[in-house]
C-alpha positions in Angstrom: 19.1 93.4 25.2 17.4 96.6 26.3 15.6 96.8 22.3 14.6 92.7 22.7 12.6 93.9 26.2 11.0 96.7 24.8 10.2 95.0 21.7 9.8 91.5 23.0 6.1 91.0 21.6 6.9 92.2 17.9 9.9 89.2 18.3 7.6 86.8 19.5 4.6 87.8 16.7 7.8 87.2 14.1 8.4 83.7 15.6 5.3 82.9 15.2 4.7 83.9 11.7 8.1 82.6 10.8 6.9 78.8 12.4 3.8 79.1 10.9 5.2 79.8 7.5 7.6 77.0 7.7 4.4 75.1 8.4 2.4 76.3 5.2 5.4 75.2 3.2 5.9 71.7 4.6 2.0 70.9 3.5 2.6 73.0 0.1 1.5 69.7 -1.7 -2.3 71.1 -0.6 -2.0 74.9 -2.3 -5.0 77.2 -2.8 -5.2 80.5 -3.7 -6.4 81.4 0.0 -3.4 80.3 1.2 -1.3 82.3 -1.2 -2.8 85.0 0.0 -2.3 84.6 3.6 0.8 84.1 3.1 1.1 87.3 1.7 -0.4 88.9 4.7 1.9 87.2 6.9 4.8 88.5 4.7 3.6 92.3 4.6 2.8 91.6 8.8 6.1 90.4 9.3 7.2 93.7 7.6 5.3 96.1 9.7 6.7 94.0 12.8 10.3 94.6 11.7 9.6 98.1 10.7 8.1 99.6 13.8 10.6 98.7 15.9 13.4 100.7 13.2 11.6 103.6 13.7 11.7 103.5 17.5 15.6 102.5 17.2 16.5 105.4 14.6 15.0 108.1 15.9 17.1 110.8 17.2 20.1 108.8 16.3 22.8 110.9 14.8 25.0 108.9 12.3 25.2 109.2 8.4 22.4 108.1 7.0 20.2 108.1 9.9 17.7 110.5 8.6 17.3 108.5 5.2 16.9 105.4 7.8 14.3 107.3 10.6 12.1 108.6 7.4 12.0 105.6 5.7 11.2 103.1 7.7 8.5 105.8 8.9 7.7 106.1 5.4 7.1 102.0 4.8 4.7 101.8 8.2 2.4 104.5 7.1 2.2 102.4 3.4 1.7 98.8 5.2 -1.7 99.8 6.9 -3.7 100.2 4.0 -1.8 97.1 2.1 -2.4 94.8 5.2 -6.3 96.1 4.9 -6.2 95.8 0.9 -5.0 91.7 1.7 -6.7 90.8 4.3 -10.1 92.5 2.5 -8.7 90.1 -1.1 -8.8 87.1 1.3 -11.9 87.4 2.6 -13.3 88.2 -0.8 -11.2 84.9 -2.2 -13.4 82.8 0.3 -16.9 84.4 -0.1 -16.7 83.9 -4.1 -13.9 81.8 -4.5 -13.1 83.8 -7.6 -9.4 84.5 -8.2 -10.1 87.1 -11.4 -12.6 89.1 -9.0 -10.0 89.6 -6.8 -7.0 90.3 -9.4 -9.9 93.1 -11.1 -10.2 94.6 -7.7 -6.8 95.3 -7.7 -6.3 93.2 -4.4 -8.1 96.2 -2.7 -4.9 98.2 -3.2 -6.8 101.3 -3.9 -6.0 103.2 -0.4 -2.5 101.9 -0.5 -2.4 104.0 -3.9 -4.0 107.0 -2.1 -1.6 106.6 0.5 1.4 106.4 -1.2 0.6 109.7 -3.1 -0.1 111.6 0.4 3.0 109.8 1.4 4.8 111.4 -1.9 3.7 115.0 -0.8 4.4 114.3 2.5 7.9 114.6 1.7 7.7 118.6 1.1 5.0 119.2 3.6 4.5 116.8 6.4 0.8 115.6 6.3 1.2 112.5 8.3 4.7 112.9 10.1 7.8 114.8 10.0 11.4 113.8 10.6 13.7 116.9 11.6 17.0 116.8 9.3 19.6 118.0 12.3 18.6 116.0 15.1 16.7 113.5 13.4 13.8 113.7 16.0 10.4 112.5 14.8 6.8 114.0 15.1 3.2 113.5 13.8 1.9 115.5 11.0 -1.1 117.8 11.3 -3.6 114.8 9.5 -2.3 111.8 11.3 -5.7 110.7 12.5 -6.6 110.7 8.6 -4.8 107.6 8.0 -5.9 105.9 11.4 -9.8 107.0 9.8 -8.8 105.7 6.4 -7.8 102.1 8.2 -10.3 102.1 10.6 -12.9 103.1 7.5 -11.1 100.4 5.1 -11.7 97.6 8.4 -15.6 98.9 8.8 -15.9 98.2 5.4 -14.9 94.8 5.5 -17.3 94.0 8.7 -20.0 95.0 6.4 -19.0 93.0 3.4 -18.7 90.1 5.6 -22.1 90.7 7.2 -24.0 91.5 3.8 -22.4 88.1 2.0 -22.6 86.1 5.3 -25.3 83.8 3.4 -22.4 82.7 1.0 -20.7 80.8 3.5 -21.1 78.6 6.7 -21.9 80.6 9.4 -18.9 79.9 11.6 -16.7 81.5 8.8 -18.4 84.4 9.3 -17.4 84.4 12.2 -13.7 84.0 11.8 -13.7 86.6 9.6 -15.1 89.1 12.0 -12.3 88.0 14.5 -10.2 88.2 11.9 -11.1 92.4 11.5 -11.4 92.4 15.2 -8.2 91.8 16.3 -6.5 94.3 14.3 -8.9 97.3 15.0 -8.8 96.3 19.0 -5.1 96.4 18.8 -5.0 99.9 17.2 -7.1 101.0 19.5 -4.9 99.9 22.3 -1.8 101.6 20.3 -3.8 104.9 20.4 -3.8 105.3 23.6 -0.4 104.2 24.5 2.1 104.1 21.6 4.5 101.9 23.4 2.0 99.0 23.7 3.4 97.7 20.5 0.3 96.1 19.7 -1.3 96.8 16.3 0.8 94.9 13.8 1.2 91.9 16.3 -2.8 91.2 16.9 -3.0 90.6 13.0 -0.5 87.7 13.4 -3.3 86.1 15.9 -6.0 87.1 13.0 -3.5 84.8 10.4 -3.6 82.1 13.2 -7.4 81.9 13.5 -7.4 82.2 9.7 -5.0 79.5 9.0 -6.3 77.1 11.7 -9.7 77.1 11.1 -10.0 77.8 7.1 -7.0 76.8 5.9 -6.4 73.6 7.6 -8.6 71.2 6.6 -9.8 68.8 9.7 -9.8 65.0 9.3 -12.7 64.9 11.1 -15.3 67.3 8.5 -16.6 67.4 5.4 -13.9 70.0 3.5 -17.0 71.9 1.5 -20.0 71.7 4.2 -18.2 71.6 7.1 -20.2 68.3 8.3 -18.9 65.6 10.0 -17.3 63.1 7.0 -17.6 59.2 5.8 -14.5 58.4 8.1 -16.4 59.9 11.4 -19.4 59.1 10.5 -18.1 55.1 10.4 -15.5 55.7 13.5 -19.0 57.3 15.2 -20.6 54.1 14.3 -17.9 51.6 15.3 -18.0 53.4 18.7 -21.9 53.0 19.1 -21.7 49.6 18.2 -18.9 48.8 20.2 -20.7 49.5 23.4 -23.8 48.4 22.5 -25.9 51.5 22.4 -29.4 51.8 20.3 -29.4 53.8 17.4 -30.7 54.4 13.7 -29.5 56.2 11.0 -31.1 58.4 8.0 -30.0 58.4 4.6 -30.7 61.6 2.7 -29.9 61.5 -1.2 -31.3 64.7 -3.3 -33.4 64.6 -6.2 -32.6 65.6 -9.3 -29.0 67.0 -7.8 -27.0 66.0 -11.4 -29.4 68.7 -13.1 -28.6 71.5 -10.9 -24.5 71.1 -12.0 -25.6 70.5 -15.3 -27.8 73.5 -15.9 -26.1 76.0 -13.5 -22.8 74.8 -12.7 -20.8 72.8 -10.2 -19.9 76.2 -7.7 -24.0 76.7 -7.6 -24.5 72.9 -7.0 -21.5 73.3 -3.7 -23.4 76.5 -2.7 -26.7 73.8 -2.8 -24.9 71.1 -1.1 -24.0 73.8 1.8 -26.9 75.2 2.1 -28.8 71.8 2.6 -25.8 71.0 5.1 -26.5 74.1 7.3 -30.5 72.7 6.9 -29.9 69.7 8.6 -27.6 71.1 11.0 -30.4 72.9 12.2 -32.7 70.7 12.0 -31.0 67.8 14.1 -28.8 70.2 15.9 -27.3 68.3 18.9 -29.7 65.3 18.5 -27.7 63.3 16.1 -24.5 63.2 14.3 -24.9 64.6 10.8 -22.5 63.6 7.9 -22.1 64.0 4.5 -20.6 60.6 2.7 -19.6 62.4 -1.0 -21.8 63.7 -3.5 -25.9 64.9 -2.7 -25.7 61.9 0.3 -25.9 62.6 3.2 -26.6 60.6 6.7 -27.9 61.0 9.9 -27.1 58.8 13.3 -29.7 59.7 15.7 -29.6 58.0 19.2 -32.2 59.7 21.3 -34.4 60.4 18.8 -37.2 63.2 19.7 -39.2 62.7 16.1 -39.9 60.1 14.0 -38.0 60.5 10.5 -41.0 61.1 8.6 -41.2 64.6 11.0 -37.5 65.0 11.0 -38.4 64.9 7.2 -40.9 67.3 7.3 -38.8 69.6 9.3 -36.1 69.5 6.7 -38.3 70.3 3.7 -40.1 73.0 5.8 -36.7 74.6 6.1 -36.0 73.8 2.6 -39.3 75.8 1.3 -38.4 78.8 3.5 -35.0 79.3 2.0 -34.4 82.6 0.1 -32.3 80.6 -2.9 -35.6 79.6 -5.2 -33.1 76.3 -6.3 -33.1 75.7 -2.8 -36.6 76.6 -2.1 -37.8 73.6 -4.8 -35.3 71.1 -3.4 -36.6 67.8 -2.3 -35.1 64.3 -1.3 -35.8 60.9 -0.8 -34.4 59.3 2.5 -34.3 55.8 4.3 -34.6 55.2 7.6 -32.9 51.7 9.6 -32.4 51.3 13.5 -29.4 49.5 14.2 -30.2 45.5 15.7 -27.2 44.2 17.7 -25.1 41.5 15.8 -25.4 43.4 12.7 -22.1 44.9 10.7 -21.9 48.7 9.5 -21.8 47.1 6.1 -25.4 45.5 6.1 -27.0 48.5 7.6 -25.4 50.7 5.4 -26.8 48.4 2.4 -30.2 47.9 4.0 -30.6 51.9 4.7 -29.8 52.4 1.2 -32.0 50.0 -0.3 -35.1 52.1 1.7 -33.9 55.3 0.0 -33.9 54.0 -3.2 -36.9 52.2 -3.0 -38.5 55.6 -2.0 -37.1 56.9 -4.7 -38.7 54.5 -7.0 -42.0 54.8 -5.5 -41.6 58.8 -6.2 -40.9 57.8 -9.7 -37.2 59.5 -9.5 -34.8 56.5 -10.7 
């Protein structure tokens, strides 16, 4: 009882994992390699979490085979720091490139956990990181013990500035999870430095896997699953509701030009990297003015209720943006769009057709179809 008190947070991080394991394998019909590699995190996590209680529990304990037990366990936590970093750095890279072989030729970012295993190898005839003393089993750090906490906290730097120099690869608010997802780990081992009984490094990654599953790994009902946009089913539960209580509104629909030649020439993952970028566009372009979806393919709509522009300037705006974007496909993109205000007594299905009908016409009048 005295060992579940003292290392009630490292039981409660393994519940956690455990239920959110179970979880990942009761949707396993939905499987991507992201996931597989979280749940290899979780799996080395739940490792450390066992482990660092072991070594609290064997040490000066005097029983055969407690040494073996007390050096070995040690001997496994030193190794799961730079394995952990080597993941978690894999999964990050997974989502930036969505590139399996890059990952697999990077060697999962094991190279530390290499390094480490050697030191760890000598460290067993001259104790670099920690020592274990054969007759009373007592355990004490090693002269270059702050190496290793340098090499991790080196090994989570690095990663910050991976995410931060392929930030544009991504939605911005993955970014962001992925800088809480470094964050929570290096503020934990901070905490741990100062107080080695706040057992508190290995259990802030298991909050790092929740933020990771919940907001990249499980897709919401309510957004796009590539541009993170509100879908066709919110976009036409949105509408339902506006109709329903009789509000004024209009909608834009936004089809791009000559989309089927960007996958054609340069493949479909540059015509999703497009289709994102145009999606973050007209985010901030309509911001919290409207309602911004994307119905499948290059189309997109807008529902705009209080409208501050007319949609030839909300046009203008998004071609502006468009021009000033880094990506030179990007920079030449245009669109054709239609614009319809909503009259009361008429279904989603004739505005829809009506709306569409504009677009196309002004596609036809740009010579396009």
């Amino acid at each position: 009882m005295d060992y579940f008190v003292q290392f009630q947070l490292n039981v409660f991080a393994l519940v956690i994992l455990a239920v959110l394991y179970m979880i990942m394998l009761a949707r396993a019909k939905v499987e991507s390699y992201g996931k597989k590699i979280l749940k290899a995190i979780m799996i080395a996590t739940a490792i450390a979490i066992v482990v660092e209680p072991l070594t609290w529990i064997f040490d000066k304990k005097l029983f055969p085979g407690a040494y073996f037990l007390e050096y070995s366990t040690n001997f496994v936590l030193f190794l799961m720091g730079p394995i952990l970093g080597g993941l978690m750095l894999s999964y990050v890279d997974y989502h930036f490139f969505k590139d399996p072989s890059r990952v697999q030729k990077k060697m999962f970012y094991q190279h530390m956990s290499l390094v480490t295993f050697f030191i760890l190898i000598i460290n067993l005839f001259y104790p670099i990181y920690f020592q274990v003393t054969p007759v009373t089993n007592n355990y004490s750090s090693g002269d270059f013990k702050d190496v290793h906490y340098l090499v991790l906290a080196g090994l989570y730097i690095y990663m910050f500035i991976f995410v931060i120099k392929n930030r544009k690869k991504v939605h911005s608010y993955v970014s962001g999870m992925f800088i809480i997802f470094f964050a929570l780990p290096i503020f934990g081992m901070v905490i741990q430095m100062f107080d080695s009984k706040l057992y508190f490094s290995w259990t802030a990654i298991v909050l790092g896997i929740l933020v990771a599953y919940t907001f990249l790994e499980s897709t919401t009902t309510e957004q796009d699953f590539l541009t993170k946009l509100y879908n066709r089913q919110s976009y036409e539960v949105y509408l339902r509701h506006l109709i329903e209580i009789q509000r004024p509104f209009g909608v834009i629909l936004i089809d791009l030009n000559y989309f089927k030649e960007i996958n054609d020439e340069y493949g479909h993952h540059k015509g999703d990297e497009v289709l994102i970028e145009f999606g973050q566009i007209l985010q901030k372009v309509f911001q919290k003015e409207a309602l911004t979806a994307r119905l499948g393919g290059d189309e997109f709509i807008v529902v705009v209720e209080k409208a501050k522009k007319t949609p030839d300037q909300y046009a203008h705006q998004i071609q502006k943006a468009l021009h000033a974007n880094r990506d030179p496909i990007v920079r030449n993109l245009t669109f054709s769009y239609g614009y319809e205000s909503y009259t009361t007594g008429r279904s989603m299905d004739d505005l829809y057709t009506t709306v569409d009908e504009k677009m196309y016409q002004a596609k036809r009048e740009s010579r396009l179809v």
